[in-house]
C-alpha positions as protocol buffer text, in pm:
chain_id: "A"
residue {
  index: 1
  type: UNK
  ca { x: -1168 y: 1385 z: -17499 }
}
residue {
  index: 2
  type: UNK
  ca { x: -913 y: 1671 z: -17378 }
}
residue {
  index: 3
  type: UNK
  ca { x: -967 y: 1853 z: -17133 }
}
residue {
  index: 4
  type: UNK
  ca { x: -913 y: 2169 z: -17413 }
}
residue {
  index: 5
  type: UNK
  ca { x: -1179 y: 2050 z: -17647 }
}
residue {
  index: 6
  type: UNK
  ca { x: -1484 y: 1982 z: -17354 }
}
residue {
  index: 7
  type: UNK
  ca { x: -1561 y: 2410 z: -17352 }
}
residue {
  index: 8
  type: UNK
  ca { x: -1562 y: 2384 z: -17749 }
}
residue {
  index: 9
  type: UNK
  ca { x: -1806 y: 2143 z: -17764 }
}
residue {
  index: 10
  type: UNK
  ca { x: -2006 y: 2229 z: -17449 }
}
residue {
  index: 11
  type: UNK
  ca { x: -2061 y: 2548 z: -17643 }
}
residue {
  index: 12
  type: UNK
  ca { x: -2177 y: 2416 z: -17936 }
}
residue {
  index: 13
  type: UNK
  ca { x: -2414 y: 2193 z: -17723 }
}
residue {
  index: 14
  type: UNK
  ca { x: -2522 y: 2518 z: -17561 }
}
residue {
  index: 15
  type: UNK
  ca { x: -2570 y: 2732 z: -17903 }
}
residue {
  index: 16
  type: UNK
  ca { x: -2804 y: 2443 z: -18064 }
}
residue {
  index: 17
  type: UNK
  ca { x: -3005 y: 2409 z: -17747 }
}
residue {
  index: 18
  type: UNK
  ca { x: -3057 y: 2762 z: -17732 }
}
residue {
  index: 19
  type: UNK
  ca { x: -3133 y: 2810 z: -18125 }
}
residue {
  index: 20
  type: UNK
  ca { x: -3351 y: 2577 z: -18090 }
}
residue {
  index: 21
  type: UNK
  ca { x: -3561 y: 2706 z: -17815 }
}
residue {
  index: 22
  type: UNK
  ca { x: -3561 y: 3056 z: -18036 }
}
residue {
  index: 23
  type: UNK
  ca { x: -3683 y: 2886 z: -18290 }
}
residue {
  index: 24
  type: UNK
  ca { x: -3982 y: 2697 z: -18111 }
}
residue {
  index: 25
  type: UNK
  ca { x: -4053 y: 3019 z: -17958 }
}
residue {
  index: 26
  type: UNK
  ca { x: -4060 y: 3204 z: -18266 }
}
residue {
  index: 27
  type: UNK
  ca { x: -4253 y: 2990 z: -18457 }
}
residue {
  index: 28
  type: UNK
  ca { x: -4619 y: 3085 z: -18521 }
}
residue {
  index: 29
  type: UNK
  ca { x: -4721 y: 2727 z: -18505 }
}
residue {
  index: 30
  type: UNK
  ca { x: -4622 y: 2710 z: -18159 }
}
residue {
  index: 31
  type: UNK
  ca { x: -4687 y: 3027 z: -18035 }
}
residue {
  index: 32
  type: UNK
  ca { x: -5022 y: 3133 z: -18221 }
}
residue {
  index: 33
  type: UNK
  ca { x: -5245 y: 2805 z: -18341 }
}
residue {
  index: 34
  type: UNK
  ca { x: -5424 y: 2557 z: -18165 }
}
residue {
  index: 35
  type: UNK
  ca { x: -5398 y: 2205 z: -18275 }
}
residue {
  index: 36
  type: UNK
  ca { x: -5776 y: 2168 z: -18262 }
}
residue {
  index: 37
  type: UNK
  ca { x: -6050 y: 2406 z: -18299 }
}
residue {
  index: 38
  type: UNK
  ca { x: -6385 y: 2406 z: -18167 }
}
residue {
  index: 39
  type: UNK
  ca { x: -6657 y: 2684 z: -18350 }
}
residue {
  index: 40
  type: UNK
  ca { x: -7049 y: 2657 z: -18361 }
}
residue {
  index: 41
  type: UNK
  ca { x: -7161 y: 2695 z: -18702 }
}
residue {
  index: 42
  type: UNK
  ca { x: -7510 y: 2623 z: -18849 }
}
residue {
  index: 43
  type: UNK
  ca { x: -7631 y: 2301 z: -18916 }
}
residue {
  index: 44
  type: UNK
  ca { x: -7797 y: 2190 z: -19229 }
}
residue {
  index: 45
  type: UNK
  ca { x: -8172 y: 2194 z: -19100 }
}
residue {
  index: 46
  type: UNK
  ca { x: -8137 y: 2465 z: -18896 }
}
residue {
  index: 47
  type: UNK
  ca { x: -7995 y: 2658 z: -19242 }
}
residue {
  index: 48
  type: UNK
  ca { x: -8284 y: 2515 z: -19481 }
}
residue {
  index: 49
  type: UNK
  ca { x: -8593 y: 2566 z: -19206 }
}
residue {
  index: 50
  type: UNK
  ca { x: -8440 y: 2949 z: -19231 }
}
residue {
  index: 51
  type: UNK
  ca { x: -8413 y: 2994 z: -19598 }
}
residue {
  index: 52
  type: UNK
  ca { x: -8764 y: 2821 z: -19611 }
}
residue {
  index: 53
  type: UNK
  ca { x: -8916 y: 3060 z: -19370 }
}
residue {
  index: 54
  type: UNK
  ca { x: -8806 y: 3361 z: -19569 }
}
residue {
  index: 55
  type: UNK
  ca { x: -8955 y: 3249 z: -19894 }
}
residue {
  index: 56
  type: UNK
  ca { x: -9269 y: 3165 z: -19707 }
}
residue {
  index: 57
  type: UNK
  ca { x: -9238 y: 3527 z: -19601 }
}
residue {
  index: 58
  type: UNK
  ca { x: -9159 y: 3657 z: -19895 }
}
residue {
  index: 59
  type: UNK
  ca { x: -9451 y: 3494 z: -20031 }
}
residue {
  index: 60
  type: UNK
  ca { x: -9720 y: 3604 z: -19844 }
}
residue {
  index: 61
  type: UNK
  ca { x: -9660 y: 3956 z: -19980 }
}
residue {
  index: 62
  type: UNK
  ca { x: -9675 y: 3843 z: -20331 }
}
residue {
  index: 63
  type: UNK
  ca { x: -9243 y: 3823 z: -20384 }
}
residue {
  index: 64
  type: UNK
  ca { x: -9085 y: 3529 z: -20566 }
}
residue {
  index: 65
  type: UNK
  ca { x: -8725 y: 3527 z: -20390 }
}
residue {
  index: 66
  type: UNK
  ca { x: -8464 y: 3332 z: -20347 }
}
residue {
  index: 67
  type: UNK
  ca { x: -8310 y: 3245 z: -19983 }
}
residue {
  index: 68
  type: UNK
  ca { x: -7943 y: 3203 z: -19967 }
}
residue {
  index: 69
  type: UNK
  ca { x: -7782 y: 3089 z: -19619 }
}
residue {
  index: 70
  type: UNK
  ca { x: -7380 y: 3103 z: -19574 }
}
residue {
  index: 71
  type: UNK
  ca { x: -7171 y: 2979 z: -19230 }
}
residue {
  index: 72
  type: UNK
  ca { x: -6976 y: 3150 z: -19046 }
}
residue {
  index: 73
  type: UNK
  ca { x: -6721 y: 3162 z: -19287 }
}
residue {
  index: 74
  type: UNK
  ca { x: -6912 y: 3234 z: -19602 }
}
residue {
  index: 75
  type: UNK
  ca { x: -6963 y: 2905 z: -19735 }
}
residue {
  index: 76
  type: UNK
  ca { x: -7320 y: 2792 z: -19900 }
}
residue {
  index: 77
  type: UNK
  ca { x: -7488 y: 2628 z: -19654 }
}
residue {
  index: 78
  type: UNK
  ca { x: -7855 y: 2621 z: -19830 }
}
residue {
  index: 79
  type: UNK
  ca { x: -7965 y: 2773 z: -20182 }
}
residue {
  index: 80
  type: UNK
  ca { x: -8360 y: 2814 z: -20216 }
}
residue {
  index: 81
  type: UNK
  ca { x: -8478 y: 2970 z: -20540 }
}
residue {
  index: 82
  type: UNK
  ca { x: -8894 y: 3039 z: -20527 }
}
residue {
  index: 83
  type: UNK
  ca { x: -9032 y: 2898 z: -20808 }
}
residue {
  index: 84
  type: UNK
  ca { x: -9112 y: 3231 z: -21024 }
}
residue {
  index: 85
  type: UNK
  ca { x: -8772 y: 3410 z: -20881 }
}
residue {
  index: 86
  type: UNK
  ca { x: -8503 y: 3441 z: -21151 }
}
residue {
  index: 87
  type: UNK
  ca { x: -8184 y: 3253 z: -21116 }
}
residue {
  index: 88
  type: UNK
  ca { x: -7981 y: 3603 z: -21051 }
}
residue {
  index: 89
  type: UNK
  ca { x: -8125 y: 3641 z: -20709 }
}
residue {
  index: 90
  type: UNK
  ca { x: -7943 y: 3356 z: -20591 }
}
residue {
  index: 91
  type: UNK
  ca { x: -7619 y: 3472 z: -20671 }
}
residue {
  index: 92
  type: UNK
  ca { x: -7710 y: 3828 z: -20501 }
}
residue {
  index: 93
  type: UNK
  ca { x: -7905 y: 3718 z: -20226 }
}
residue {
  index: 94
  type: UNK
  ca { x: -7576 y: 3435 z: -20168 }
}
residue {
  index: 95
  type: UNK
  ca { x: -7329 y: 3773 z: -20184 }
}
residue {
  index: 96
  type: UNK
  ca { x: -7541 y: 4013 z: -19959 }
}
residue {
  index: 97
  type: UNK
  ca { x: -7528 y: 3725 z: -19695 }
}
residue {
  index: 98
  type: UNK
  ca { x: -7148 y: 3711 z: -19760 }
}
residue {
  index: 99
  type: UNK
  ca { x: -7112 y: 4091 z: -19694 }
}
residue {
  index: 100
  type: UNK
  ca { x: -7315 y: 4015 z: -19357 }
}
residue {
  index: 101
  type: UNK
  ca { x: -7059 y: 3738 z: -19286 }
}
residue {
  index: 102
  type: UNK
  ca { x: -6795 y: 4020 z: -19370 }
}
residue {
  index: 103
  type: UNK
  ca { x: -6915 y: 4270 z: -19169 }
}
residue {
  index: 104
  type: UNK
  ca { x: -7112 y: 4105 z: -18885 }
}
residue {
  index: 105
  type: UNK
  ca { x: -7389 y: 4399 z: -19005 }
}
residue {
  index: 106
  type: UNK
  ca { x: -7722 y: 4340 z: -19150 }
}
residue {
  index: 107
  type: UNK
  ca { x: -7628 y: 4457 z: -19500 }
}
residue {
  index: 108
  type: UNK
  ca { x: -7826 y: 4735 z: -19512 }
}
residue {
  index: 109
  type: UNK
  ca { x: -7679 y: 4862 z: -19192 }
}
residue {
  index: 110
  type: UNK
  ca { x: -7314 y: 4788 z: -19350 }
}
residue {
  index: 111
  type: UNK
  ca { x: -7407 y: 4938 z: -19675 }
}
residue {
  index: 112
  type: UNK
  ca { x: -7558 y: 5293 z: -19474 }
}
residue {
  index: 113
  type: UNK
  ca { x: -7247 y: 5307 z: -19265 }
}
residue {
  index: 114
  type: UNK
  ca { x: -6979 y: 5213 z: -19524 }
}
residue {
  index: 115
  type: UNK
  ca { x: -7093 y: 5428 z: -19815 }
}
residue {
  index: 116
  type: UNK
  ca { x: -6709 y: 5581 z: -19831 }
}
residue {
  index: 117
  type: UNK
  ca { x: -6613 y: 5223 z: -19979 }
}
residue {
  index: 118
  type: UNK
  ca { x: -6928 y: 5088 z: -20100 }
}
residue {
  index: 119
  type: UNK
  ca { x: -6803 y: 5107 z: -20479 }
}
residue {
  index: 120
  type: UNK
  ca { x: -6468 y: 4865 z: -20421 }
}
residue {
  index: 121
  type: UNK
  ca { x: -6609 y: 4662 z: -20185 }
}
residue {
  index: 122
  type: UNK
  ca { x: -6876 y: 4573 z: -20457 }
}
residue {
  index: 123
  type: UNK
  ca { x: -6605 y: 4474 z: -20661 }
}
residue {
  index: 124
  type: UNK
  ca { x: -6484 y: 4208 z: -20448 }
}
residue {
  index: 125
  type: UNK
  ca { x: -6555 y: 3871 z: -20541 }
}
residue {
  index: 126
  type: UNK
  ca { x: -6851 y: 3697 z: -20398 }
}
residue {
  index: 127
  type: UNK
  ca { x: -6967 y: 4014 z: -20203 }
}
residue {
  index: 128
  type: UNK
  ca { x: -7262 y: 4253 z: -20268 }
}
residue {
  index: 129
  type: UNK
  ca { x: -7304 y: 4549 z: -20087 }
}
residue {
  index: 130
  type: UNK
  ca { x: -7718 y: 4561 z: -20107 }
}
residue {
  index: 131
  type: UNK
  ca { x: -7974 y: 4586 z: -19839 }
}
residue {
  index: 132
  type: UNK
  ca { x: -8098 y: 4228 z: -19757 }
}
residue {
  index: 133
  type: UNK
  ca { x: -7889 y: 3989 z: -19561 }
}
residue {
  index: 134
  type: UNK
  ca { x: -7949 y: 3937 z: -19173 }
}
residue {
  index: 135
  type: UNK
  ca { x: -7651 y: 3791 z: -18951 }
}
residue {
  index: 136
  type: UNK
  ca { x: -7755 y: 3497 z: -18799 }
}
residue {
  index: 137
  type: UNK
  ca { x: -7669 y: 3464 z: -18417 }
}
residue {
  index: 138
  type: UNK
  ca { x: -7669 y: 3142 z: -18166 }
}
residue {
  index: 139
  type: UNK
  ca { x: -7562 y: 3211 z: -17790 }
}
residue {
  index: 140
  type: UNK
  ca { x: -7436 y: 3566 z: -17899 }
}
residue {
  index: 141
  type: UNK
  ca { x: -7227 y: 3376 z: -18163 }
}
residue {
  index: 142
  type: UNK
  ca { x: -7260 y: 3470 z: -18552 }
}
residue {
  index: 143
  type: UNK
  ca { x: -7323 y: 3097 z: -18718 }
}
residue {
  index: 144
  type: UNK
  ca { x: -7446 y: 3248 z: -19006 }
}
residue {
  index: 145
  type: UNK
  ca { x: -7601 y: 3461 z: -19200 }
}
residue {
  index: 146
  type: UNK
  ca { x: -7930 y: 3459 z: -19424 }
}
residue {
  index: 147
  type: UNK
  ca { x: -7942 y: 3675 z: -19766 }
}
residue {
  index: 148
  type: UNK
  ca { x: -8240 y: 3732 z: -19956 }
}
residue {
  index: 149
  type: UNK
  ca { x: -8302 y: 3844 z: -20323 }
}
residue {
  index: 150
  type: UNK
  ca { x: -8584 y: 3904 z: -20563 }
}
residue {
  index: 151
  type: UNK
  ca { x: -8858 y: 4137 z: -20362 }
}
residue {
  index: 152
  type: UNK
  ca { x: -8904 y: 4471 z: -20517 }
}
residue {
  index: 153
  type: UNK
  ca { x: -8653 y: 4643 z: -20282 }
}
residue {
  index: 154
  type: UNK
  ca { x: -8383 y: 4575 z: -20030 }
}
residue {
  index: 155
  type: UNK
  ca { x: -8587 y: 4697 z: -19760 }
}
residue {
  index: 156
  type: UNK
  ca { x: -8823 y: 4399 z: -19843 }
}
residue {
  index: 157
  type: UNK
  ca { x: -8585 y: 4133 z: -19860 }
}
residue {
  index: 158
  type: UNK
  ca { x: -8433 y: 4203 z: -19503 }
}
residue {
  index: 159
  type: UNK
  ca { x: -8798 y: 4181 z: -19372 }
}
residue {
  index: 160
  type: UNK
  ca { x: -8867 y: 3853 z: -19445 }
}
residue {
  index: 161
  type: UNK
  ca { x: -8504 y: 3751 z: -19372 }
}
residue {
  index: 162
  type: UNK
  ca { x: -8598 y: 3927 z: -18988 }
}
residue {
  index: 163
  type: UNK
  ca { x: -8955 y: 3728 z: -19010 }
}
residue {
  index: 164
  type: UNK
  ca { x: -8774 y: 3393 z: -19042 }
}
residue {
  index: 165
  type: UNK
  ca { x: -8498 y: 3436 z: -18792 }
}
residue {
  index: 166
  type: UNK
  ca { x: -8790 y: 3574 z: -18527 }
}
residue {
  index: 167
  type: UNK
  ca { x: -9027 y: 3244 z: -18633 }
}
residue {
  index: 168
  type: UNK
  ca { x: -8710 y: 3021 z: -18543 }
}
residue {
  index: 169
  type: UNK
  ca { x: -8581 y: 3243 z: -18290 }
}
residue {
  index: 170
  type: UNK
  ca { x: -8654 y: 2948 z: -18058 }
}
residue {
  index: 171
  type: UNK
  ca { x: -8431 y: 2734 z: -18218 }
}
residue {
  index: 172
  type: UNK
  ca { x: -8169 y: 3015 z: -18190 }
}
residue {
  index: 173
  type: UNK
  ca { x: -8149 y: 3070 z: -17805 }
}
residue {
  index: 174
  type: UNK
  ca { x: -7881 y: 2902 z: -17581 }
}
């Protein structure tokens, strides 16, 4: 090659070393995400002993609820509908726990301090704004959360969501 054509091609050389290296560096793939992620989330028995709890609760008062547990990420972990509940409390006691997930609030406490846009975020899908849900904590990490529907009043629901995480609360420490 001539000695007039090496400075040519050493700059191209240069250009696609450096566009490349922009482009690495730029790229959210390589800059942002992991290739492997590690999360605690609940486990199945942990999730149905809770829901279980809560009815048992919920029971003892003389309420027919259902018990609704969601991961960290709002999907159904365990559905429990009480034998005289209707099937509509699963569905809201499944979307309170999905505005705890949301939030990282009890509902209620979400619902209080969010009135200003209560109204639309009842309109989006799969969350209810209603008093009821419980977050569900590991280690100081949200795994969960635990909704419950069917006892005459929000209130009600959240208290025997509260008596099942404190009756498995041993189960919840580090």
């Amino acid at each position: 090659m001539s000695p007039s054509k090496q400075p040519f091609f050493k700059s191209i050389l240069t250009n696609l070393i450096l566009s490349s290296a922009a482009i690495a560096t730029l790229s959210p793939t390589a800059s942002l995400a992991e290739d492997v992620i590690e999360e605690k989330t609940i486990g199945m028995e942990l999730a149905r002993d809770l829901a279980t709890e809560a009815i048992k609760a919920c029971r003892e008062k003389g309420y027919s609820v259902s018990a609704v547990i969601v991961d960290r990420h709002g999907n159904q972990r365990v559905a429990i509908r009480d034998d005289y509940a209707s099937r509509f409390t699963l569905q809201i006691a499944e979307e309170k726990a999905n505005s705890t997930i949301m939030s990282g609030l009890k509902s209620g406490d979400f619902r209080a301090q969010r009135g200003d846009i209560r109204p639309e975020l009842n309109h989006v899908n799969g969350v209810l704004i209603m008093v009821g849900a419980v977050p569900i904590i590991q280690g100081g990490i949200r795994i969960g959360a635990l909704g419950v529907s069917g006892a005459p009043g929000g209130e009600k629901d959240e208290a025997c969501a509260q008596v099942a995480l404190e009756k498995l609360e041993d189960r919840l420490l580090f």
